[in-house]
C-alpha positions in Angstrom: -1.7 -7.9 -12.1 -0.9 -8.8 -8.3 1.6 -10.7 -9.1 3.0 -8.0 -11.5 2.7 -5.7 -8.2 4.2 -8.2 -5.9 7.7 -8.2 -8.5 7.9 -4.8 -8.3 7.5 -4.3 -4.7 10.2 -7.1 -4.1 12.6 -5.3 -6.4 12.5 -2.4 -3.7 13.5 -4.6 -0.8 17.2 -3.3 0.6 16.7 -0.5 -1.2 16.2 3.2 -0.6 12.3 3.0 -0.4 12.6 0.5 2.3 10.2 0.8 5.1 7.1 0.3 7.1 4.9 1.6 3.8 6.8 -1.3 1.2 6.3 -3.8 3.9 2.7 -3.3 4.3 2.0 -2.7 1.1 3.7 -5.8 0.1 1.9 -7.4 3.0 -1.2 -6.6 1.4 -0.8 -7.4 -2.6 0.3 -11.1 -0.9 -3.0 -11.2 1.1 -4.8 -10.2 -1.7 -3.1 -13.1 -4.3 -4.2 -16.0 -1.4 -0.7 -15.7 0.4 -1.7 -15.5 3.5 1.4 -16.6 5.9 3.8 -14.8 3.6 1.7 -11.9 3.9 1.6 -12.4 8.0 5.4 -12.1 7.9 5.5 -9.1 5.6 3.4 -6.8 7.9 5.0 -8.3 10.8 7.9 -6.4 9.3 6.6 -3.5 8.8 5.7 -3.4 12.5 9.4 -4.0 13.0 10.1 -0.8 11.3 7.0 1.3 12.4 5.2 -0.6 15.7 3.0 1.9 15.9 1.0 1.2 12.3 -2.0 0.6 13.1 -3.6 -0.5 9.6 -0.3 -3.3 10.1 -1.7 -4.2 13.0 -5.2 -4.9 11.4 -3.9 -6.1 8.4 -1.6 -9.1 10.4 -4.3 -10.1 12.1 -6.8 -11.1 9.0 -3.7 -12.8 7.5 -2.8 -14.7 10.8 -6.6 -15.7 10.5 -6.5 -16.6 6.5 -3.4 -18.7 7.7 -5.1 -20.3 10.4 -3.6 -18.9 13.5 -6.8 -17.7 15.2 -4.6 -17.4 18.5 -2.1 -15.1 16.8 -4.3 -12.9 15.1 -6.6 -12.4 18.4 -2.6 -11.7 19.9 -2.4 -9.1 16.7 -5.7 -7.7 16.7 -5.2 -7.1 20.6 -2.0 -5.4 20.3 -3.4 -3.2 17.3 -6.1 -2.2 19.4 -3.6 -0.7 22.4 -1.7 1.2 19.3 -4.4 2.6 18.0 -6.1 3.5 20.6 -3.1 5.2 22.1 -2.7 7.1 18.6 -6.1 7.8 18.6 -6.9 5.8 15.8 -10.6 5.5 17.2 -11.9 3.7 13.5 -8.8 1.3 13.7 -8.9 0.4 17.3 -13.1 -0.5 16.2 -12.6 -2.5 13.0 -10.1 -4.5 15.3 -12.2 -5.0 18.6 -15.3 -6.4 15.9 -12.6 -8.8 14.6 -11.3 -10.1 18.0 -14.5 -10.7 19.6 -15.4 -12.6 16.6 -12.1 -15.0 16.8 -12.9 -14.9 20.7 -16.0 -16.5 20.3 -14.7 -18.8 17.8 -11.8 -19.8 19.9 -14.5 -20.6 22.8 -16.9 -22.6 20.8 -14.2 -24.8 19.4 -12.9 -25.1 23.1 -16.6 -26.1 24.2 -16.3 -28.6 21.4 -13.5 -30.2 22.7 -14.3 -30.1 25.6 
Protein backbone atom coordinates (compact mmCIF):
# COMPACT_ATOMS: atom_id res chain seq x y z
CA UNK A 1 0.00 0.00 0.00
CA UNK A 2 3.03 2.58 0.81
CA UNK A 3 4.43 2.09 -2.09
CA UNK A 4 0.99 2.55 -3.98
CA UNK A 5 0.95 5.91 -1.86
CA UNK A 6 4.42 6.88 -2.64
CA UNK A 7 3.40 6.65 -6.80
CA UNK A 8 0.74 8.72 -6.39
CA UNK A 9 2.32 11.41 -4.42
CA UNK A 10 5.28 11.49 -6.95
CA UNK A 11 2.82 11.92 -9.78
CA UNK A 12 1.95 15.36 -8.10
CA UNK A 13 5.49 16.65 -8.02
CA UNK A 14 5.67 19.99 -10.49
CA UNK A 15 2.28 20.02 -10.40
CA UNK A 16 -0.46 22.30 -9.06
CA UNK A 17 -0.61 20.55 -5.57
CA UNK A 18 2.93 21.21 -5.13
CA UNK A 19 4.00 22.22 -1.70
CA UNK A 20 5.16 22.04 1.80
CA UNK A 21 1.95 19.50 2.56
CA UNK A 22 3.09 16.86 -0.74
CA UNK A 23 6.61 17.20 0.53
CA UNK A 24 5.99 16.09 3.90
CA UNK A 25 3.56 13.88 3.23
CA UNK A 26 5.81 12.21 0.80
CA UNK A 27 8.56 12.61 3.40
CA UNK A 28 6.55 10.54 5.61
CA UNK A 29 5.09 7.43 3.37
CA UNK A 30 9.12 7.09 2.52
CA UNK A 31 9.99 6.97 6.32
CA UNK A 32 7.40 4.72 6.86
CA UNK A 33 8.47 2.05 3.74
CA UNK A 34 12.35 2.02 5.43
CA UNK A 35 13.54 5.06 3.20
CA UNK A 36 15.01 6.84 5.49
CA UNK A 37 17.60 9.32 3.56
CA UNK A 38 15.13 9.75 0.72
CA UNK A 39 12.64 10.68 3.26
CA UNK A 40 15.37 13.27 5.01
CA UNK A 41 15.51 15.00 1.63
CA UNK A 42 11.84 15.08 1.04
CA UNK A 43 10.96 17.05 4.27
CA UNK A 44 14.06 19.01 3.82
CA UNK A 45 11.98 20.25 0.97
CA UNK A 46 9.14 20.96 2.43
CA UNK A 47 11.09 23.19 4.80
CA UNK A 48 12.28 24.84 1.64
CA UNK A 49 8.81 25.77 0.79
CA UNK A 50 7.28 26.36 4.34
CA UNK A 51 10.45 26.81 7.03
CA UNK A 52 8.22 27.30 9.51
CA UNK A 53 6.57 23.45 9.60
CA UNK A 54 7.18 22.34 12.47
CA UNK A 55 5.89 18.57 12.24
CA UNK A 56 8.83 18.85 9.11
CA UNK A 57 11.11 19.80 11.41
CA UNK A 58 10.28 16.71 13.74
CA UNK A 59 9.82 14.49 11.10
CA UNK A 60 13.60 15.35 9.36
CA UNK A 61 15.09 14.81 12.38
CA UNK A 62 13.87 10.91 13.12
CA UNK A 63 14.76 10.30 9.39
CA UNK A 64 18.34 12.01 9.72
CA UNK A 65 18.54 9.51 12.78
CA UNK A 66 17.03 6.22 10.86
CA UNK A 67 19.81 7.35 8.26
CA UNK A 68 22.42 7.60 10.69
CA UNK A 69 23.13 11.22 10.84
CA UNK A 70 22.76 11.64 14.64
CA UNK A 71 24.68 15.11 14.24
CA UNK A 72 22.08 16.34 11.64
CA UNK A 73 19.03 15.33 13.19
CA UNK A 74 20.27 16.93 16.80
CA UNK A 75 21.02 20.14 14.01
CA UNK A 76 17.10 19.44 12.80
CA UNK A 77 15.54 18.65 15.99
CA UNK A 78 17.32 22.02 17.30
CA UNK A 79 16.11 24.21 14.69
CA UNK A 80 12.49 22.63 14.91
CA UNK A 81 12.48 23.52 18.39
CA UNK A 82 13.28 27.48 17.77
CA UNK A 83 10.18 27.22 15.05
CA UNK A 84 8.02 25.84 17.09
CA UNK A 85 8.54 27.45 19.90
CA UNK A 86 8.31 30.79 18.13
CA UNK A 87 4.88 29.54 16.59
CA UNK A 88 3.84 28.39 19.77
CA UNK A 89 3.82 24.91 18.92
CA UNK A 90 4.41 24.15 22.73
CA UNK A 91 3.72 19.94 22.02
CA UNK A 92 6.13 20.11 18.93
CA UNK A 93 8.90 22.17 20.38
CA UNK A 94 8.45 19.04 23.55
CA UNK A 95 8.38 15.82 21.40
CA UNK A 96 11.63 17.48 19.82
CA UNK A 97 13.61 18.70 23.02
CA UNK A 98 12.87 14.61 24.41
CA UNK A 99 14.46 13.51 21.06
CA UNK A 100 17.50 15.80 21.12
CA UNK A 101 18.55 15.22 24.59
CA UNK A 102 18.34 11.57 23.75
CA UNK A 103 20.75 11.93 20.48
CA UNK A 104 22.77 14.35 22.92
CA UNK A 105 23.47 11.81 25.20
CA UNK A 106 24.18 9.37 22.61
CA UNK A 107 26.48 11.56 20.78
CA UNK A 108 28.48 12.00 24.32
CA UNK A 109 28.69 8.43 25.22
CA UNK A 110 30.02 7.48 21.87
CA UNK A 111 32.50 10.40 22.28
CA UNK A 112 33.52 9.02 25.83
CA UNK A 113 34.06 5.81 24.00
CA UNK A 114 36.34 7.08 21.76
CA UNK A 115 37.87 8.88 23.74
Amino acid sequence: MTAAIIANLEKMLGGPRDGAMLRYSLGNELLKAGEAAAAAQRFREALEKDAHYSAAWKLLGKALTEAGDPTGALTAYEQGIAVAEKRGDVQAAKEMNVFARRLQKALLSEQEKNA
